[in-house]
Backbone as JSON Lines, residues from 0, in Angstrom:
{"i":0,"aa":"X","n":[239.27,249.43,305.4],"ca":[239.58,248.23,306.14],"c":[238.78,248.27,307.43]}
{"i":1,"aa":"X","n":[238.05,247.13,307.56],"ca":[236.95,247.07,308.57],"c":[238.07,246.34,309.98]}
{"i":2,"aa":"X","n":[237.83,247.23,311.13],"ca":[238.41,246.53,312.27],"c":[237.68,245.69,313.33]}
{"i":3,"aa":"X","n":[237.78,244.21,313.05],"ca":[237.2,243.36,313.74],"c":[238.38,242.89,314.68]}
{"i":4,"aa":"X","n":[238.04,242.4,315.78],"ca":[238.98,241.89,316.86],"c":[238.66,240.29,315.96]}
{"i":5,"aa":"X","n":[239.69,239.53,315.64],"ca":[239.95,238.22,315.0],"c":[240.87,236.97,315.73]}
{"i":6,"aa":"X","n":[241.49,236.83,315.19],"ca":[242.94,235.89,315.63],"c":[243.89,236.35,316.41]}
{"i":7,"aa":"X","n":[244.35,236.4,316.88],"ca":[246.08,236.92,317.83],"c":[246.52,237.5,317.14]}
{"i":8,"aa":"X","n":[246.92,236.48,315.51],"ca":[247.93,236.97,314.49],"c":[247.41,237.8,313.69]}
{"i":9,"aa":"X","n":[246.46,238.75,313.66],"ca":[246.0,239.82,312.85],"c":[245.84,240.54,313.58]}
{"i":10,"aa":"X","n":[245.46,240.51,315.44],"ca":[245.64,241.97,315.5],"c":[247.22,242.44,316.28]}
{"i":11,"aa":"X","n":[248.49,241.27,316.16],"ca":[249.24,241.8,316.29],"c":[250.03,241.96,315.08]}
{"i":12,"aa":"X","n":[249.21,241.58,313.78],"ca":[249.95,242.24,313.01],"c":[249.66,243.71,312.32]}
{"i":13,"aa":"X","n":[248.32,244.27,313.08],"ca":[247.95,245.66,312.64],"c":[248.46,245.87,314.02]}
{"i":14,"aa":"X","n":[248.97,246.04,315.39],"ca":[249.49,246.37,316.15],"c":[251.12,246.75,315.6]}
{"i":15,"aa":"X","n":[251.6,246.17,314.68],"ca":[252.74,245.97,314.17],"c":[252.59,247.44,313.21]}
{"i":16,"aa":"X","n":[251.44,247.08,312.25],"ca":[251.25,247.89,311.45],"c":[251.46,249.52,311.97]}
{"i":17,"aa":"X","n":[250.62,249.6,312.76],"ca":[250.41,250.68,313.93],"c":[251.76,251.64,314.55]}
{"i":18,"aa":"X","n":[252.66,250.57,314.79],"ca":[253.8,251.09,315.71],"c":[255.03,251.12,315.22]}
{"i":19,"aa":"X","n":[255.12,250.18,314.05],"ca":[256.35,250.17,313.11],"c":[257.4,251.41,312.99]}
{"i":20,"aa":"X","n":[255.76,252.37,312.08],"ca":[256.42,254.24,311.65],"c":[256.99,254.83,312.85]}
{"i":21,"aa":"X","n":[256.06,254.98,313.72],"ca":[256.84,255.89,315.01],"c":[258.44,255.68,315.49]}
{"i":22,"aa":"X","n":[258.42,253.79,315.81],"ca":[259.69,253.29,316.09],"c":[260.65,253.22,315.45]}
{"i":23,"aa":"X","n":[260.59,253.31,314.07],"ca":[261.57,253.8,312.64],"c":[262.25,255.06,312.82]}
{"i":24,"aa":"X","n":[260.58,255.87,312.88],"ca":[261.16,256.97,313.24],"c":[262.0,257.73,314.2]}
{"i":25,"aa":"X","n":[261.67,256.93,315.69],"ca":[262.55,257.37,316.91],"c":[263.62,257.61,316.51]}
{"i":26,"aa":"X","n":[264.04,255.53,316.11],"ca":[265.48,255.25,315.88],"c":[266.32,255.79,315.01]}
{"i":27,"aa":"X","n":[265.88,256.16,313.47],"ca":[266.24,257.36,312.72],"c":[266.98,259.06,313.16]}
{"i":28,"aa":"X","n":[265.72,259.27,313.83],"ca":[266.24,260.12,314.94],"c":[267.16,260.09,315.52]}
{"i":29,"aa":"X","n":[267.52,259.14,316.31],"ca":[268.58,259.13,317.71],"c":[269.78,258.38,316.97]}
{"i":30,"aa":"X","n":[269.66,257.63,315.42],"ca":[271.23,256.87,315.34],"c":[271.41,257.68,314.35]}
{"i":31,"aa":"X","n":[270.89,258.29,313.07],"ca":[271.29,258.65,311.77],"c":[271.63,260.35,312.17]}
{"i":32,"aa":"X","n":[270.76,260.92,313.31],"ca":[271.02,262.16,313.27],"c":[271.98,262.76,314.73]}
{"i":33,"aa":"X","n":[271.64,261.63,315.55],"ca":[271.97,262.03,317.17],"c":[273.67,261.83,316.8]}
{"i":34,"aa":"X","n":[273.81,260.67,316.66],"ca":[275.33,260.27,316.35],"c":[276.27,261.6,315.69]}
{"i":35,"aa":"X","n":[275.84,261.34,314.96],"ca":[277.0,262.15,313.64],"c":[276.6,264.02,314.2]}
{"i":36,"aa":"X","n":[275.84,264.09,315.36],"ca":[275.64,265.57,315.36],"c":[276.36,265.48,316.63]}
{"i":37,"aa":"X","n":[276.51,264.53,317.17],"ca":[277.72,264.82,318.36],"c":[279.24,264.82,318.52]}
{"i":38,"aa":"X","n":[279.42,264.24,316.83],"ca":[280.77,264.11,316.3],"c":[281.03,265.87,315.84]}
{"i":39,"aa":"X","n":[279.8,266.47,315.32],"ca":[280.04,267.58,314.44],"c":[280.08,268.51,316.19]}
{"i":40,"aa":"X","n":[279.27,268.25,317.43],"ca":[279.7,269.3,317.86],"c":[281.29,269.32,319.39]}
{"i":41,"aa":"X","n":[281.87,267.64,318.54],"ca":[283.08,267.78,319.44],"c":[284.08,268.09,318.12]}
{"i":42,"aa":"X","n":[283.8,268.67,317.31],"ca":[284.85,269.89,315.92],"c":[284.01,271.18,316.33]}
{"i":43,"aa":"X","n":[282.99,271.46,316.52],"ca":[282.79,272.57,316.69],"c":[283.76,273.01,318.23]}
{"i":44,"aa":"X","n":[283.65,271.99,319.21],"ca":[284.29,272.75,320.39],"c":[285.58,272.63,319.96]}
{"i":45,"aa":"X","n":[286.43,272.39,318.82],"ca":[287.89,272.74,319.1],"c":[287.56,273.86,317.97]}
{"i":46,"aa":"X","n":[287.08,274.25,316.65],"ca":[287.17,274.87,315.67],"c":[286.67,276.44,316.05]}
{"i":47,"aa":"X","n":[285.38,276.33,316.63],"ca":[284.47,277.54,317.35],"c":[283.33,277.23,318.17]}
{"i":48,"aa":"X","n":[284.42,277.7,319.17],"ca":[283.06,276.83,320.49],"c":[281.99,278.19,320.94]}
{"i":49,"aa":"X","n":[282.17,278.81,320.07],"ca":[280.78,279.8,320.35],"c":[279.54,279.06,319.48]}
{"i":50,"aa":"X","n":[279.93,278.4,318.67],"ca":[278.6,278.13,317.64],"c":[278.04,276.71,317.95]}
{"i":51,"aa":"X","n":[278.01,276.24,319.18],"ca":[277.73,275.36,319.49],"c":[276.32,275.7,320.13]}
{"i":52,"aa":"X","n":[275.7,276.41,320.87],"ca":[274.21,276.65,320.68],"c":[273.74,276.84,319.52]}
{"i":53,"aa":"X","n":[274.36,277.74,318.33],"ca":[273.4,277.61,317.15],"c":[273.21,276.11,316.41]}
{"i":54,"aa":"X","n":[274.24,275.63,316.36],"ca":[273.9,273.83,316.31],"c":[273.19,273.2,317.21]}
{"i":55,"aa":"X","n":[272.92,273.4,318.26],"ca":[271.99,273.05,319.08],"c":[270.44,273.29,318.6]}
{"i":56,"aa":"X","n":[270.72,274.51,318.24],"ca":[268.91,275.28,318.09],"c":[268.97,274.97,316.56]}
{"i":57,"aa":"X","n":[269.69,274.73,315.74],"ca":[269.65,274.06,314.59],"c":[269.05,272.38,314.64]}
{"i":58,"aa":"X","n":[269.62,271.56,315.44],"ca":[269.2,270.24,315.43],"c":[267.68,270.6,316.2]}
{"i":59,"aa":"X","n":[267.47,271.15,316.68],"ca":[266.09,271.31,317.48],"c":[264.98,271.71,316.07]}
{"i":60,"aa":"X","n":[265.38,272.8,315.76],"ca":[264.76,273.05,314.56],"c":[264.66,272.19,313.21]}
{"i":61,"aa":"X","n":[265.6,271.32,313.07],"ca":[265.08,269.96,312.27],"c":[264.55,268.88,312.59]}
{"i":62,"aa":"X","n":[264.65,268.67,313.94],"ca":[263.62,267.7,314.36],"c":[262.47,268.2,314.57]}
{"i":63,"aa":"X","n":[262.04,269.59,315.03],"ca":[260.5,269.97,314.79],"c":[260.14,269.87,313.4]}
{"i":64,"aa":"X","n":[261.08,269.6,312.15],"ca":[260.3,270.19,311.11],"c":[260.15,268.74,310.69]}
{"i":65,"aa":"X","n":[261.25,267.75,310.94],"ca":[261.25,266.35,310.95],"c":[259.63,265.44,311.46]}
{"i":66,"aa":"X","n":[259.55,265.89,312.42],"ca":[258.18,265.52,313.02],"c":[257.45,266.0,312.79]}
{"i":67,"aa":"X","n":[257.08,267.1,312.22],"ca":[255.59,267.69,311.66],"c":[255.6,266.73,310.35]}
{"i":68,"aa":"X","n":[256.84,266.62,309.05],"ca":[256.8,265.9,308.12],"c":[256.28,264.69,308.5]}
{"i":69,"aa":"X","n":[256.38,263.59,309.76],"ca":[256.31,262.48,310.0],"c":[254.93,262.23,309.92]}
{"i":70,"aa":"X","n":[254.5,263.55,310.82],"ca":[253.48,263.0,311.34],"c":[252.27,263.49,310.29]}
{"i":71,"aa":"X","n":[252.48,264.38,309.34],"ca":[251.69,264.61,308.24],"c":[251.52,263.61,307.38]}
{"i":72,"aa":"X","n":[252.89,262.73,307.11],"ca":[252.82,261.56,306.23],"c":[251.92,259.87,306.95]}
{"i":73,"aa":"X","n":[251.97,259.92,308.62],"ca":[251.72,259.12,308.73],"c":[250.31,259.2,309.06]}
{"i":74,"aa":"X","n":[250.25,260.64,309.24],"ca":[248.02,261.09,309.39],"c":[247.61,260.46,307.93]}
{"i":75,"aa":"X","n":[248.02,261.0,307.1],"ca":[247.76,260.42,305.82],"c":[247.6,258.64,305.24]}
{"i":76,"aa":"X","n":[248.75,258.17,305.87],"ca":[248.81,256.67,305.86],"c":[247.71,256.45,306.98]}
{"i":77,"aa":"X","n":[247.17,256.81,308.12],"ca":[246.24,256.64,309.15],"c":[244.67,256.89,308.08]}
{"i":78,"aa":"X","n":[244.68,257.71,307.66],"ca":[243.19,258.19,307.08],"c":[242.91,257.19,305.94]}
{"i":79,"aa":"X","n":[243.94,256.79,305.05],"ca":[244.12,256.19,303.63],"c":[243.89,254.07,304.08]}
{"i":80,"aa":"X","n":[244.04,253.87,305.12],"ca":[244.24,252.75,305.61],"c":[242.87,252.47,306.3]}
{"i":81,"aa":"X","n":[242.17,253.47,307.14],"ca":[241.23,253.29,307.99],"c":[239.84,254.42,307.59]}
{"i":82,"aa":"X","n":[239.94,254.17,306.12],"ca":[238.99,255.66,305.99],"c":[237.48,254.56,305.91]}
{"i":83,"aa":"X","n":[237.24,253.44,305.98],"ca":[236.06,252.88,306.05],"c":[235.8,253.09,307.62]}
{"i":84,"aa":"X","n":[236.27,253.29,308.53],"ca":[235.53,254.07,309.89],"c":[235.04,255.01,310.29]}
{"i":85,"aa":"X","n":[235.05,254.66,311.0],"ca":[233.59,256.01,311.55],"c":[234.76,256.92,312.66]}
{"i":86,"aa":"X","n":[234.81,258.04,312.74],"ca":[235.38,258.86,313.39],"c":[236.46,258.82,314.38]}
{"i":87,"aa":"X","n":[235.57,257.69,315.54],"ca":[235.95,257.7,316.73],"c":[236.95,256.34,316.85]}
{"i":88,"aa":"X","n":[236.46,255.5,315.79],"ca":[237.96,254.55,315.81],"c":[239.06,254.63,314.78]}
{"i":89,"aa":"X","n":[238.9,256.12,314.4],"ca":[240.1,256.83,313.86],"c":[240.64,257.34,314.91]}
{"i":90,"aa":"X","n":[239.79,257.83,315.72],"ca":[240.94,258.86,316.66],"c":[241.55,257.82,317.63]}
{"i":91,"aa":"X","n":[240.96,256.47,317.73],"ca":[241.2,255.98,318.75],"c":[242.57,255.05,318.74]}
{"i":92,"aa":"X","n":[242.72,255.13,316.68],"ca":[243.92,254.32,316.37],"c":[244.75,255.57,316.44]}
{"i":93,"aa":"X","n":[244.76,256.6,316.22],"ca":[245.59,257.58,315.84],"c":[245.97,257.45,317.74]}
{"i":94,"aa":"X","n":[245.37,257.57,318.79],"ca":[246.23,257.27,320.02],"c":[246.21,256.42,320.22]}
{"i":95,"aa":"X","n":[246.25,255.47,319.74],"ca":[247.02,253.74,319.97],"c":[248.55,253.84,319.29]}
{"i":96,"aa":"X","n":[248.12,254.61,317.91],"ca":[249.27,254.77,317.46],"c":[250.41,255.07,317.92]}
{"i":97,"aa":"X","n":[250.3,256.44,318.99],"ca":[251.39,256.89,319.15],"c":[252.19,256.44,320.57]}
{"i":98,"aa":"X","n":[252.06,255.17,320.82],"ca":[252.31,254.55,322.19],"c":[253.88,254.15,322.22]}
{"i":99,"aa":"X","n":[254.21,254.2,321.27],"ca":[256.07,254.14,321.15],"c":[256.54,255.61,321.79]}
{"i":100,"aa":"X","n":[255.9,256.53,321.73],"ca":[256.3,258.28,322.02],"c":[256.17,258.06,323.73]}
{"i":101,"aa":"X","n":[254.43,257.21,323.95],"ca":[254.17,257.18,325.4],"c":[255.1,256.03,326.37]}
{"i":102,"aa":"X","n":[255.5,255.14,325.95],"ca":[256.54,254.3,326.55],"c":[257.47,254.84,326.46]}
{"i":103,"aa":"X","n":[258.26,255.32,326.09],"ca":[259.51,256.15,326.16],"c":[259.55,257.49,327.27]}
{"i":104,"aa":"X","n":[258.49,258.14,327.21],"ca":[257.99,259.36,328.12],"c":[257.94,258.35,329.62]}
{"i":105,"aa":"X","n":[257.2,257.37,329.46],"ca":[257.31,256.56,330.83],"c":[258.48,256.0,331.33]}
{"i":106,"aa":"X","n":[259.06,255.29,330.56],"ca":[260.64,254.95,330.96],"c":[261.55,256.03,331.35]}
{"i":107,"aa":"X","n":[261.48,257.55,331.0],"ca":[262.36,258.32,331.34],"c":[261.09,258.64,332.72]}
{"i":108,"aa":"X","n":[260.07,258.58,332.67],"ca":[259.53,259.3,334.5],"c":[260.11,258.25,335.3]}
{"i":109,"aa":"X","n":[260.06,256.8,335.05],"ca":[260.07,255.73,335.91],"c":[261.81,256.28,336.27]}
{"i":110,"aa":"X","n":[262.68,256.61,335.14],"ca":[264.08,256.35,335.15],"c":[264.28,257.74,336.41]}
{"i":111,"aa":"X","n":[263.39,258.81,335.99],"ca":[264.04,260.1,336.56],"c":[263.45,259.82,338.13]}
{"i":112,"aa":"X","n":[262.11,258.79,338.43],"ca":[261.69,258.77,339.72],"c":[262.51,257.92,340.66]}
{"i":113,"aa":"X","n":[262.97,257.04,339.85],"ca":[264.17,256.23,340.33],"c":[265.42,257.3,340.95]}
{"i":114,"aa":"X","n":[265.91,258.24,339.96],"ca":[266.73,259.23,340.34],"c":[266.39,260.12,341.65]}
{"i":115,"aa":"X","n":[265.26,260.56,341.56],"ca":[264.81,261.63,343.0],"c":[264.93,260.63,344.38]}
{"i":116,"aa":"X","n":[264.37,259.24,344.18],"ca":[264.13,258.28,345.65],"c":[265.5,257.53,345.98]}
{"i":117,"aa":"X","n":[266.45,257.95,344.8],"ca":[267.71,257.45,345.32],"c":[268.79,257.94,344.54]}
{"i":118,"aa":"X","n":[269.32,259.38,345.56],"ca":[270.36,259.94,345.04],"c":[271.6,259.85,344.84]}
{"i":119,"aa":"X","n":[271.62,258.97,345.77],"ca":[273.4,258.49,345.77],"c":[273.95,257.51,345.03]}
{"i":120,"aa":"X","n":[272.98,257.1,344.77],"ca":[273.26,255.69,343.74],"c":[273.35,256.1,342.31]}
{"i":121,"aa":"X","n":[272.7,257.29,341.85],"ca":[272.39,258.0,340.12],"c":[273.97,259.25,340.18]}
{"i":122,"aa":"X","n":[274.4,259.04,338.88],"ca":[275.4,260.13,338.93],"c":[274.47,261.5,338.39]}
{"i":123,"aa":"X","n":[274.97,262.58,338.15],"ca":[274.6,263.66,337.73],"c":[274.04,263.98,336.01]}
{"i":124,"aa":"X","n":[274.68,263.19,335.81],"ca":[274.31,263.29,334.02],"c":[273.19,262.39,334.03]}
{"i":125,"aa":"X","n":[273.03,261.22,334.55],"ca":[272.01,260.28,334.47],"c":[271.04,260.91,334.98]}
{"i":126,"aa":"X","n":[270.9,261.7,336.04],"ca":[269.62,262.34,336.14],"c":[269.31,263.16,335.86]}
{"i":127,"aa":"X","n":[269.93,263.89,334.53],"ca":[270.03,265.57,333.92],"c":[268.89,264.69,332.38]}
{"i":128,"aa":"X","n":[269.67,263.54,332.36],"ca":[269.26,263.19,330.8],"c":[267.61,262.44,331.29]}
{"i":129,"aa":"X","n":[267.16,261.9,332.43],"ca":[266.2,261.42,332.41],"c":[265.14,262.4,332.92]}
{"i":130,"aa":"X","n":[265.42,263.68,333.49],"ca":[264.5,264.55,333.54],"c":[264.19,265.51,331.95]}
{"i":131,"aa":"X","n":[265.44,265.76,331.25],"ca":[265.22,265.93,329.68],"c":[264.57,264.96,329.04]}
{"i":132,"aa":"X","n":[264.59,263.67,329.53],"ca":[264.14,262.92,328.4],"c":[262.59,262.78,328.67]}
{"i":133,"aa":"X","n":[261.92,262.56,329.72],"ca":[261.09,262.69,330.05],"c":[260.1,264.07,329.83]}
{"i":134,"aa":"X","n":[260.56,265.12,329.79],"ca":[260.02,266.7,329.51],"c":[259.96,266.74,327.77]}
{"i":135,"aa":"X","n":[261.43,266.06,327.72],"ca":[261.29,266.16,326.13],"c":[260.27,265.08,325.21]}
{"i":136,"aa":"X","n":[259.82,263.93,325.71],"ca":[259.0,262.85,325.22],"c":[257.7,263.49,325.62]}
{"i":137,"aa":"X","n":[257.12,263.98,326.92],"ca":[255.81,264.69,326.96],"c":[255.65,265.36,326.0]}
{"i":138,"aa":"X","n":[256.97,266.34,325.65],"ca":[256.02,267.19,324.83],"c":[255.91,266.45,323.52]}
{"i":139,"aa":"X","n":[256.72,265.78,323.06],"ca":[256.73,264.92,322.03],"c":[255.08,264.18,321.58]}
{"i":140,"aa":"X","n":[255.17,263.34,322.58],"ca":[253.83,262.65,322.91],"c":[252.71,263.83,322.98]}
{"i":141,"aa":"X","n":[252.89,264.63,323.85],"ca":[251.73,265.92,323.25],"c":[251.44,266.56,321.44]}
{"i":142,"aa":"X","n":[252.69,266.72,321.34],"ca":[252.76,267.6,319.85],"c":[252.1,266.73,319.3]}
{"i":143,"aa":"X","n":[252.56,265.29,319.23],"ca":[252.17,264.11,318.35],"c":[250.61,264.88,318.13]}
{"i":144,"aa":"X","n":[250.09,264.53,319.0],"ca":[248.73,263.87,319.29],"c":[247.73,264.94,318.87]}
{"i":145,"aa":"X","n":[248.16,265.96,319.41],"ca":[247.51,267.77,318.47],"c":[247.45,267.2,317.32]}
{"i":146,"aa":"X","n":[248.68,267.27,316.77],"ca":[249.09,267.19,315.19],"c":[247.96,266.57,315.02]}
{"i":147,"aa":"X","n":[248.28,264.91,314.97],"ca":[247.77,264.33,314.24],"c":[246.1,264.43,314.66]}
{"i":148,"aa":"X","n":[245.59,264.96,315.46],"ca":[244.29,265.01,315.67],"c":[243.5,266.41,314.74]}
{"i":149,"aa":"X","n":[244.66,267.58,314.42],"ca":[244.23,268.65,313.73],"c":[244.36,268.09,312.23]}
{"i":150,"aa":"X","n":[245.19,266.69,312.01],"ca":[245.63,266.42,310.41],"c":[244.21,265.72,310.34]}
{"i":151,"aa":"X","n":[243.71,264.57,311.01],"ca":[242.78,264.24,310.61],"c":[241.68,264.23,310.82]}
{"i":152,"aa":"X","n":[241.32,266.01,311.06],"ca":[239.94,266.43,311.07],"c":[239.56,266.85,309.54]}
{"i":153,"aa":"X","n":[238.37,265.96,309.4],"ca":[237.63,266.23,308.33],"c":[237.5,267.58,307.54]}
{"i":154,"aa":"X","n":[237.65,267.58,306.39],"ca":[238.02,269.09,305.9],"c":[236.5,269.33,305.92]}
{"i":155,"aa":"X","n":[236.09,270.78,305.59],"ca":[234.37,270.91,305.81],"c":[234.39,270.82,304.23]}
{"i":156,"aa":"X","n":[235.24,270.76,303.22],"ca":[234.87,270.36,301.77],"c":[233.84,268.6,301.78]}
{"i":157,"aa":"X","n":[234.82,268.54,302.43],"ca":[234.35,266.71,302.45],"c":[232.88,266.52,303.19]}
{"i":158,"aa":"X","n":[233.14,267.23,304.5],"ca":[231.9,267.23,305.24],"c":[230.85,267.96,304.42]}
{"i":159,"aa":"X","n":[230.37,268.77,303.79],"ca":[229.34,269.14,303.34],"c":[229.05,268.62,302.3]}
{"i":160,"aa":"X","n":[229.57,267.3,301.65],"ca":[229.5,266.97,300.87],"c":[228.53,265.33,301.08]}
């Protein structure tokens, strides 16, 4: 698929195309798994409230393995969609792509800078979760972008070919 700048309505519907997976994916994330793992760890604090870090480092450990899956499936949908280009406007969709990871990383700096220039107004949890959320979306937005930049480097099978 050849990328020409065209109509409005085609390139916001490969803009669409583009940002759909990530934002599926967030929301997947935060309602199908966030929810029901905060129900499981208010039974863990009455049943055994020692095992509430290993559920912690458990949900951590499925969302790393969650997001390597994502982002392997969606390097793949990236290469399979845009393999009539030339290199550099692969890499350049692959970080266009991941701008749902980078708006989110920005909303928690804007949210947590809001918190530091005005303390009395933010309670304590609100500025615990926007300095996590922010540390936690960098690296997010980092991992992304490795990943998918090590998924779709040319294998040297292909290249010497």
């Amino acid at each position: 698929m050849k990328i020409t700048i065209g109509p409005l309505s085609f390139d916001i519907l490969l803009l669409l195309r583009l940002w759909l997976p990530p934002i599926v994916f967030i929301v997947v994330c935060t309602v199908l798994f966030f929810v029901p793992f905060h129900m499981l760890l208010l039974f863990l604090d009455d049943v055994a409230p020692n095992l509430i870090g290993t559920a912690w480092l458990s949900l951590l450990i499925f969302y790393i393995i969650a997001g390597i899956t994502f982002t392997s499936f969606y390097a793949r949908f990236l290469r399979t969609s845009f393999m009539s280009e030339d290199g550099r406007v692969q890499r350049g969709t692959a970080v266009l792509s991941g701008l749902p990871f980078y708006a989110l990383c920005f909303l928690f700096l804007l949210d947590m800078l809001y918190c530091l220039f005005s303390p009395d107004d933010v309670p304590g949890l609100a500025a615990f979760v926007s300095v996590v959320g922010f540390v936690g979306f960098a690296l997010v937005s980092a991992a992304y972008l490795l990943l998918l930049r090590f998924l779709l480097r040319r294998s040297t099978v292909i290249a010497h070919q």
